[in-house]
VEXMAR-311542 format. One record per residue (C-alpha): residue in one letter; residue number from 1; x, y, z. Coordinates in Angstrom, 3 decimals. Each point is the difference from the previous one (the first is absolute). Layout:
BEGIN
<atom><resn>A</resn><resi>NUM</resi><east>X</east><north>Y</north><up>Z</up></atom>
...
This chain:
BEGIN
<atom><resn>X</resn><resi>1</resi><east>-20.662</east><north>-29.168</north><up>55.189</up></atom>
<atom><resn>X</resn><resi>2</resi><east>-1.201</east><north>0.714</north><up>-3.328</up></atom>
<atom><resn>X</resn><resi>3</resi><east>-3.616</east><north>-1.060</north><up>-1.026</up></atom>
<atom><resn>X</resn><resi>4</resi><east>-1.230</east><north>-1.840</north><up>-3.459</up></atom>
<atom><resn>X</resn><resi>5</resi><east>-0.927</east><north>3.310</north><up>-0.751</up></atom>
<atom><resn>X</resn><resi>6</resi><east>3.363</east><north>1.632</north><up>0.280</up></atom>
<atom><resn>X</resn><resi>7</resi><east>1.582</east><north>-2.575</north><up>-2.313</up></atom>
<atom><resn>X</resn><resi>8</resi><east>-2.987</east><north>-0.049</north><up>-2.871</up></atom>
<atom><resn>X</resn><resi>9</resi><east>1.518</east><north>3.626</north><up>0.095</up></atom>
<atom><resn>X</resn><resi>10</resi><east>3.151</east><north>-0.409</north><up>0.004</up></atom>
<atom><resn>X</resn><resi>11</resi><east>-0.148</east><north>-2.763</north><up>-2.698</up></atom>
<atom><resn>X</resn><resi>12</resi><east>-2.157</east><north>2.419</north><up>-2.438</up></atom>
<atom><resn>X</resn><resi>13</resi><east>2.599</east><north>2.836</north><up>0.453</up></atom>
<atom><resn>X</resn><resi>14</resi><east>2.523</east><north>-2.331</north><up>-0.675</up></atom>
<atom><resn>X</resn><resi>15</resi><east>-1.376</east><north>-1.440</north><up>-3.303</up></atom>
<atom><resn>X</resn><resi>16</resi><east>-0.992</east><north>4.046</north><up>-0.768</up></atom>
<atom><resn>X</resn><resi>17</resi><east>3.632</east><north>0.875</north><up>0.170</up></atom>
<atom><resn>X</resn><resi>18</resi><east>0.671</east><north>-2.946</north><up>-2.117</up></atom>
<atom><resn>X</resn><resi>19</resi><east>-2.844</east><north>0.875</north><up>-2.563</up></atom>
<atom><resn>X</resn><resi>20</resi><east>1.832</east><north>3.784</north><up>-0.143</up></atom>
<atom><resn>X</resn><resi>21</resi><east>3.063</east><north>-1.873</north><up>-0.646</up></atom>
<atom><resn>X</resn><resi>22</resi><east>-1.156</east><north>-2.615</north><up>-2.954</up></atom>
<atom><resn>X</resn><resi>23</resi><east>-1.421</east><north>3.743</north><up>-1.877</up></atom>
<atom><resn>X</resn><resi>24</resi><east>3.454</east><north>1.589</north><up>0.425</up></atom>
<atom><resn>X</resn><resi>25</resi><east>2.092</east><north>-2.840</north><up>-1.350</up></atom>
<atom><resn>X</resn><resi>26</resi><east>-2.541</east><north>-1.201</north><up>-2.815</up></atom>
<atom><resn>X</resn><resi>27</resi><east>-0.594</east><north>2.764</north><up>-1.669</up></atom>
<atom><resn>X</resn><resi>28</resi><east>3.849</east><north>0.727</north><up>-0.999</up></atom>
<atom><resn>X</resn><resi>29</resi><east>0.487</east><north>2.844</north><up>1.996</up></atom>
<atom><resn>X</resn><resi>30</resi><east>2.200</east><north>-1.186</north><up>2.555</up></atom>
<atom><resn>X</resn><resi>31</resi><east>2.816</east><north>-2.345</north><up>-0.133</up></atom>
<atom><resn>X</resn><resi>32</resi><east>1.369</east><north>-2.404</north><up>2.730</up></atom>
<atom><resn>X</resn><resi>33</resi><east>3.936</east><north>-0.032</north><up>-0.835</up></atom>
<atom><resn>X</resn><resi>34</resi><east>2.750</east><north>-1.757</north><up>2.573</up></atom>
<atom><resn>X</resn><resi>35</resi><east>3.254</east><north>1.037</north><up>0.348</up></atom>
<atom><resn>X</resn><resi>36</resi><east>2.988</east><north>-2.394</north><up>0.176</up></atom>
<atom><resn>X</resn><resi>37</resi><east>3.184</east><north>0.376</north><up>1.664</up></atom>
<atom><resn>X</resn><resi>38</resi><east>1.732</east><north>0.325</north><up>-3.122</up></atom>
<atom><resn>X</resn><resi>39</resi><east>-1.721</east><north>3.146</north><up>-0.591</up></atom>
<atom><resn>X</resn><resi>40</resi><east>-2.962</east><north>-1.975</north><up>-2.980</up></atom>
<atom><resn>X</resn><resi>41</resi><east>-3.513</east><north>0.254</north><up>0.546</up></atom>
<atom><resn>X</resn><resi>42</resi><east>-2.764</east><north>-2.943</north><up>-0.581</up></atom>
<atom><resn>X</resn><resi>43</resi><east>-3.270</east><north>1.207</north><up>-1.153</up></atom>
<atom><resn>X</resn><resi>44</resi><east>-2.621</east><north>-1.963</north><up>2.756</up></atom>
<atom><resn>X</resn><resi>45</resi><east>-2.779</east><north>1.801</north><up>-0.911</up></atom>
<atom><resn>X</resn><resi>46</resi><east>-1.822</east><north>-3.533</north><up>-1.481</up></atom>
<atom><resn>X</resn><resi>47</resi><east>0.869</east><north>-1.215</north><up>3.526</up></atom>
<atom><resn>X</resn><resi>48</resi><east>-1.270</east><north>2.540</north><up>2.519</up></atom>
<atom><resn>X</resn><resi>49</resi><east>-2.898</east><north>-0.033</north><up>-2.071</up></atom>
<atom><resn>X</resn><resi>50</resi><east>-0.678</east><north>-3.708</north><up>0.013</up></atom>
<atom><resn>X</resn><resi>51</resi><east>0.467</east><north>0.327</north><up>3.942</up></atom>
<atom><resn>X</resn><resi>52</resi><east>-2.681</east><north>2.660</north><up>0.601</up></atom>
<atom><resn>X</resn><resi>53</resi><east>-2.958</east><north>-1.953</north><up>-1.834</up></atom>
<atom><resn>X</resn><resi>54</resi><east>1.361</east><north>-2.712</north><up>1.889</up></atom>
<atom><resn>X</resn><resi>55</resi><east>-0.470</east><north>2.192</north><up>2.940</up></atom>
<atom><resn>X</resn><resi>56</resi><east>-3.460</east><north>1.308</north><up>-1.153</up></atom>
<atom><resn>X</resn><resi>57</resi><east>-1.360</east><north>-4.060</north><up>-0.789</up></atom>
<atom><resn>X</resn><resi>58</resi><east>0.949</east><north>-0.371</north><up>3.508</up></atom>
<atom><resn>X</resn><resi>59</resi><east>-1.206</east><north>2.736</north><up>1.853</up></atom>
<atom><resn>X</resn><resi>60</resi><east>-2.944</east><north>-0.529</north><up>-1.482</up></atom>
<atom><resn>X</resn><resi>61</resi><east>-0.808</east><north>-3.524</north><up>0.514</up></atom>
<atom><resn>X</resn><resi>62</resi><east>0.771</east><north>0.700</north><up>4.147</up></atom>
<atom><resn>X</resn><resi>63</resi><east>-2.386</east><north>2.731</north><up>0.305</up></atom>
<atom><resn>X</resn><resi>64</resi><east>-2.621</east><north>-2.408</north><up>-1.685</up></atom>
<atom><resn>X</resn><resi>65</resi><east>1.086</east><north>-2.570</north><up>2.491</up></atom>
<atom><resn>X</resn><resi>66</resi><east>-0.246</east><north>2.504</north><up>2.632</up></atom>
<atom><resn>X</resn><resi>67</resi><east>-3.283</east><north>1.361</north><up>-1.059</up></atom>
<atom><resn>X</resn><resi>68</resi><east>-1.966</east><north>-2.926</north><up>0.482</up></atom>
């Protein structure tokens, strides 16, 4: 069983990976492009970026729940 502990540390590592992520995509430097069937690509870079502060808000918010 894990302890409150355990996931406070889990939950910060989570919302550190996310963090890393939000620098790569926001700065330009890396692109987020899916590839159709048909062989065209969608640039989702706006997307996967939107989802990782999304990610970081809430990661955040439960270890401040947690912490108290």
């Amino acid at each position: 069983m894990k302890t409150l502990d355990d996931l406070i540390e889990w939950a910060n590592e989570q919302r550190e990976e996310s963090l890393q992520q939000v620098d790569l995509f926001s700065n330009g430097g890396v692109k987020a492009q899916l590839v159709m069937p048909d062989g065209t690509t969608q640039d989702i870079t706006a997307g996967v970026l939107s989802h990782q502060k999304a990610n970081v808000d809430a990661f955040t918010s439960l270890v401040s729940a947690l912490e108290r």
